[in-house]
N, C-alpha and C positions, 0 to 999 in steps of 0.2 A: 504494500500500500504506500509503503515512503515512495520507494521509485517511481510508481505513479503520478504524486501528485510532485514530483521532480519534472517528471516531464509534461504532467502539466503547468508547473509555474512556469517550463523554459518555451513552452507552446505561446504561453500567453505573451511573455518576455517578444515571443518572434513576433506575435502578429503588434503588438502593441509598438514596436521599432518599425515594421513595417508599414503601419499608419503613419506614423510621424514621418517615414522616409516619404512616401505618397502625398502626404499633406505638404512638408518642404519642397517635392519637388512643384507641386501645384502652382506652390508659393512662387516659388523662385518663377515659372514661367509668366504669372500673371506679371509679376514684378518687370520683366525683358522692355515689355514694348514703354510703360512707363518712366522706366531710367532712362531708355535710348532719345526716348523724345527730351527728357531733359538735358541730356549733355548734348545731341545731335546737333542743335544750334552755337556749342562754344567747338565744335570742331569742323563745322561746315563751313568752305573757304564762300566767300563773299561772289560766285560767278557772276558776272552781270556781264552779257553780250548785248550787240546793238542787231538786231534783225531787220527786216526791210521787209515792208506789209503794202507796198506799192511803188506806182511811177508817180511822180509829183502831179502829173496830170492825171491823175486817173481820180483826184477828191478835186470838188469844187469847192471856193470861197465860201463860207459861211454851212457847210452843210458836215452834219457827222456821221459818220459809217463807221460799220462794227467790221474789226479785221482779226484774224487770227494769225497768230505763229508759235513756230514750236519756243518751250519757256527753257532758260539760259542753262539747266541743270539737266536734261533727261537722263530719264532712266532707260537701259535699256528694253525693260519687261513695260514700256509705261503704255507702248501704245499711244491711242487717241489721249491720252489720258497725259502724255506729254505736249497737246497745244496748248496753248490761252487765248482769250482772247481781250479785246481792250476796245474800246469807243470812243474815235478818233475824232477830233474836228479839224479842216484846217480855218485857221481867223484870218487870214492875210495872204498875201504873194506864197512868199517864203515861212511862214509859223504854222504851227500845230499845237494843240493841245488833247491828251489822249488821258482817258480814264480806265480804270480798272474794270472788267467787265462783270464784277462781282461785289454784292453791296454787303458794306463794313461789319452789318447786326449779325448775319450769320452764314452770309459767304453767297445766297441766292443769289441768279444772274441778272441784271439790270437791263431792262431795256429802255431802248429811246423811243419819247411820245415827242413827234417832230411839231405837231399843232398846240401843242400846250411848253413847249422847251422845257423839259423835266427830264430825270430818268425815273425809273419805277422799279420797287420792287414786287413784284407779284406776292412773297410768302406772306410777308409779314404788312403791306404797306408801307411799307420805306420807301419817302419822294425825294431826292436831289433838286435843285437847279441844275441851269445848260454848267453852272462853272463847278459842280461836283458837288458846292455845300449841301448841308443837311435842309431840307425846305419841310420834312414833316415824316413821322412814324416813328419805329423804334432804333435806327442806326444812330451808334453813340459817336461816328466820325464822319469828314468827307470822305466821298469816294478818295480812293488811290490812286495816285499822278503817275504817269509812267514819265520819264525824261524821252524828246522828241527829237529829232533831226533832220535836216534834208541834204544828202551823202550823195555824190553823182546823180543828183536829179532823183534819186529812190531816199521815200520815208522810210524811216527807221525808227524804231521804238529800241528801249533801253529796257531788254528782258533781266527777269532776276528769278532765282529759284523758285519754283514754289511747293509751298504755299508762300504769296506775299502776307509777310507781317505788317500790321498799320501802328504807326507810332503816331499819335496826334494826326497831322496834316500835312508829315513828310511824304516827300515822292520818292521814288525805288530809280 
């Protein structure tokens, strides 16, 4: 009867280590994607490429068009999932102003109402003005500026990783 309950206290011993090893490792996996997002930011180098999303003639004065191009980081597995896109205007001859195609509250895509100058967000109600500020709903920033260029006659947007982070009413 000793020997018995020897092997059962070393059964119990087993599976009792066995939980704990099951439960740590549980642990530890949930924990992976959590740490990586927070260090992933202090060892991601800064890429920012300049793209080209048209011919200088292909936007007219005063109007804004939604353009896409692949963002300054892909991944290889990314897929579609490696474009962006952005909401371009030009103001003048030679200027441009471009916006992020995705609004501040929780990342929904924005579109242009050309008869009212607004952008919109469909989830939530989030309005912009034509210059990005916040004009009404729940986004707690302006849209996102992207930096703009005109390079041998081809616009260029100033791509950056993403997800773009918003800091105040800094542009990328």
């Amino acid at each position: 009867m000793n020997e018995e309950s020897e092997k059962e206290i070393s059964r119990r011993k087993f599976f009792v280590r066995l939980s704990l090893g099951v439960a740590g490792l549980g642990a530890a996996a949930a924990a992976i994607p959590v740490v990586s997002a927070l260090i992933a930011p202090l060892l991601e180098k800064k890429n920012q490429q300049w793209r080209t999303v048209g011919k200088l003639d292909d936007f007219q004065t005063g109007t804004t068009n939604f353009v896409t191009f692949i963002n300054a980081d892909p991944k290889p597995y990314a897929g579609v999932t490696a474009k962006s896109a952005a909401w371009l205007r030009r103001t003048d001859q030679k200027n441009f102003i471009a916006f992020a195609a995705n609004c501040t509250h929780l990342g929904c895509p924005v579109r242009w109402e050309k008869e009212a100058h607004l952008f919109m967000c469909p989830c939530h109600g989030g309005v912009y003005y034509a210059d990005g500020t916040v004009a009404g709903g729940p986004p707690p920033f302006p849209l996102t500026k992207y930096q703009v260029r005109v390079f041998n006659n081809e616009v260029q947007i100033k791509t950056a990783p993403v997800p773009i982070t918003h800091i105040g009413s800094k542009s990328v």
